[in-house]
C-alpha positions in Angstrom: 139.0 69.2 87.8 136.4 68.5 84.9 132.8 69.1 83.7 131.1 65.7 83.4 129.9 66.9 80.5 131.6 66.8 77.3 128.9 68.4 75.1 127.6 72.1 74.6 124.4 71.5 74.6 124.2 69.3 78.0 125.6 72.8 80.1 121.9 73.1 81.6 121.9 69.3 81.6 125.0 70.2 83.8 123.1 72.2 86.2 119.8 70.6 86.4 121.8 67.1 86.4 124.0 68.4 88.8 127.8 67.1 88.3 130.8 68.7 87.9 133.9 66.7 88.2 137.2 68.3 90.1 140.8 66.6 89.4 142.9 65.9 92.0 139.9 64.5 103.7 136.6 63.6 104.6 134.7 63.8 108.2 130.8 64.4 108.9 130.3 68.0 108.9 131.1 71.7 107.7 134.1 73.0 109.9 132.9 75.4 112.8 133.8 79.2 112.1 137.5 79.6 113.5 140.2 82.3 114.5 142.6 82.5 111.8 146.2 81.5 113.4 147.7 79.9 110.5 148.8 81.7 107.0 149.9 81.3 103.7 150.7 83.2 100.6 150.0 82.9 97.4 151.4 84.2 94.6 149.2 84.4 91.4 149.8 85.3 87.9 146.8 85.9 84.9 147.9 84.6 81.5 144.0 84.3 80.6 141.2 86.8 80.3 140.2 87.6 83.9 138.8 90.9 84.9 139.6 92.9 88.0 136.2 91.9 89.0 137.0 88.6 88.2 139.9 88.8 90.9 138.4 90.8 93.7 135.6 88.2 93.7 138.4 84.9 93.5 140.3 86.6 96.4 137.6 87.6 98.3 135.7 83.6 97.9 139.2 82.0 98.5 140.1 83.9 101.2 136.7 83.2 103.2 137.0 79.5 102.2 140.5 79.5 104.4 139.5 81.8 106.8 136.8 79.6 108.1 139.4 76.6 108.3 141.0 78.8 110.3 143.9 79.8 107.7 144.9 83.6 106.4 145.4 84.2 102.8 147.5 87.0 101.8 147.2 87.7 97.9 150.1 89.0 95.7 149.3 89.7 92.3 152.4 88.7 90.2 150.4 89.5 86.6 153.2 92.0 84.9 155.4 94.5 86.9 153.3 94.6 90.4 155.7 95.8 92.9 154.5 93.3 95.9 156.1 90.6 93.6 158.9 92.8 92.9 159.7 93.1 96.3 160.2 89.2 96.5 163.5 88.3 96.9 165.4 84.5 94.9 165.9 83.3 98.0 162.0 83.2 98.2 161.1 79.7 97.8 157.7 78.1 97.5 156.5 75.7 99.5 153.4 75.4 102.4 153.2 78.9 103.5 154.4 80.1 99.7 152.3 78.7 96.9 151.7 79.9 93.4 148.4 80.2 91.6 148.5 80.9 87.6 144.6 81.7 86.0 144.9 80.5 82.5 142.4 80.9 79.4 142.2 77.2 78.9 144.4 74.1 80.1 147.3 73.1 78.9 147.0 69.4 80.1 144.7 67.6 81.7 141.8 67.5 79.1 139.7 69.8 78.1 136.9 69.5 80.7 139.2 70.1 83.4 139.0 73.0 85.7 142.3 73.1 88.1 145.2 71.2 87.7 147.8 70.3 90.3 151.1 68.2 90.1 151.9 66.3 93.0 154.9 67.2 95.1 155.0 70.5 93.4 153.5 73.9 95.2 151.6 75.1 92.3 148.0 75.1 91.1 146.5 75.9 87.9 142.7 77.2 87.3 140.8 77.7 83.9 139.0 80.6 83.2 137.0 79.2 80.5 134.9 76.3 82.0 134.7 78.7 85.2 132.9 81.5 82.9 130.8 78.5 81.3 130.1 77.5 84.4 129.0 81.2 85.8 126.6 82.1 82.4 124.6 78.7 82.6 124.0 79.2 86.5 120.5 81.0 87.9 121.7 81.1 91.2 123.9 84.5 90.1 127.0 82.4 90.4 129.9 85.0 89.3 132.8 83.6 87.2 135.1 84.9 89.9 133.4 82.8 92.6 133.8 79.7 90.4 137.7 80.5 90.1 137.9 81.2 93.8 136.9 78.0 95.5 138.4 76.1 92.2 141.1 77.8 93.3 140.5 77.2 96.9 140.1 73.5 96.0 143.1 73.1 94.1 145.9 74.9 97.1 143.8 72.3 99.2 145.2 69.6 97.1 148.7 71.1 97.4 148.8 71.8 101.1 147.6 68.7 102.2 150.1 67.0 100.0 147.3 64.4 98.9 144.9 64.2 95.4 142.3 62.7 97.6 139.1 63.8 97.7 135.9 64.6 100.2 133.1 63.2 100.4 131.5 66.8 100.5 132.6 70.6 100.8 135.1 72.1 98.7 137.5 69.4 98.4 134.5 66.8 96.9 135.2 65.3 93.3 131.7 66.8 92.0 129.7 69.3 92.3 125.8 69.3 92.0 123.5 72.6 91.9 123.2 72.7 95.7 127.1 73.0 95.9 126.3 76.0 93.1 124.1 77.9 95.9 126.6 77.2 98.7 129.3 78.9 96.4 126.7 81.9 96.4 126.5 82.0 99.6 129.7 81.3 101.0 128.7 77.6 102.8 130.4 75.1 100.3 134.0 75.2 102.5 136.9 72.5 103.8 135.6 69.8 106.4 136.8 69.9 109.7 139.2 67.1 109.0 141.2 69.2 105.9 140.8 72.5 108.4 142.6 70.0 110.6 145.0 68.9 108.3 145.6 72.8 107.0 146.5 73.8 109.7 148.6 71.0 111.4 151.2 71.3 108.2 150.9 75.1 107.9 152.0 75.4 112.1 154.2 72.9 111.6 156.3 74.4 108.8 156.3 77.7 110.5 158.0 76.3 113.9 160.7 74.1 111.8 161.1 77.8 109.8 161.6 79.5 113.1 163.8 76.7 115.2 165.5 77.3 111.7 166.7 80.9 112.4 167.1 80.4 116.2 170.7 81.3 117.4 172.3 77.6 118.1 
């Protein structure tokens, strides 16, 4: 993900213009709210500056985000000794009901307008705490930097359970955001299509049965 921006002094320009350009599913409307039958996990270490406040609202965006896709997010906070992530055994392996999540004080690749980063065929996302809090203090709308993170982050595990780099023409998955898709992060409406709820849950249900015909007696 990136600002379309690469000057200071265009951050309102930002906003009023609206654009902000995501890095790496599409149908006609905003998915319909749905029971949550499919889960994942995701593991999630800070290296950057993020408060706890920070992290209760990235959580609490994210996990509505998947909810209404009709996903559960369980959150395990791997930032120092937490004993969740201790409890994790090696023969814990990511994949599409295990990802990981790291929130880092800037980028390490990617250039330096970019927001997420994902590497294809890998089960890992990246966000940047930086351009989110940039993003937060130029907003009106009272768009928290935690918000930001969370459907950054909610963007980026999109990309990595779907197993594509496309992009939507609208919703969370879209390539750019404007200052209406600002308000909808406010209030809780800028969320997966009902083509990428779809394809969520689809690879999510069907990783869990090979995982269970897996440990079936033969």
């Amino acid at each position: 993900m990136r600002l379309c921006s690469s000057r200071k002094a265009t951050w309102q320009l930002l906003l009023a213009g609206g654009f902000l350009n995501l890095y790496a599913g599409q149908t006609t409307s905003p998915p319909p709210k749905a029971v949550a039958n499919s889960s994942i996990t995701v593991r999630f270490d800070s290296v950057g500056p993020a408060s706890e406040r920070d992290i209760i609202d990235l959580e609490r965006s994210a996990t509505a985000i998947f909810r209404h896709a009709g996903v559960d997010a369980t959150w395990l906070n791997c930032s120092g000794a937490y004993a969740p992530c201790g409890a994790l055994t090696r023969q814990d392996r990511f994949g599409p009901t295990l990802v990981r999540l790291r929130i880092v004080d800037r980028l390490d690749r990617g250039g330096v307008h970019r927001l997420g980063w994902t590497t294809q065929g890998s089960w890992a996302a990246t966000v940047q705490y930086r351009r989110a809090e940039q993003i937060s203090h130029a907003s009106t709308s009272g768009l928290s930097t935690g918000q930001v993170l969370g459907h950054v982050a909610a963007h980026e595990i999109g990309h990595v359970l779907l197993g594509s780099s496309a992009h939507g023409s609208f919703g969370v998955m879209k390539s750019t955001y404007n200052n209406e898709d600002f308000l909808n992060m406010v209030q809780g409406r800028l969320l997966f299509t009902v083509e990428e709820s779809r394809g969520l849950r689809a690879r999510l249900d069907y990783k869990t049965v090979d995982d269970n015909a897996g440990d079936a007696a033969p």
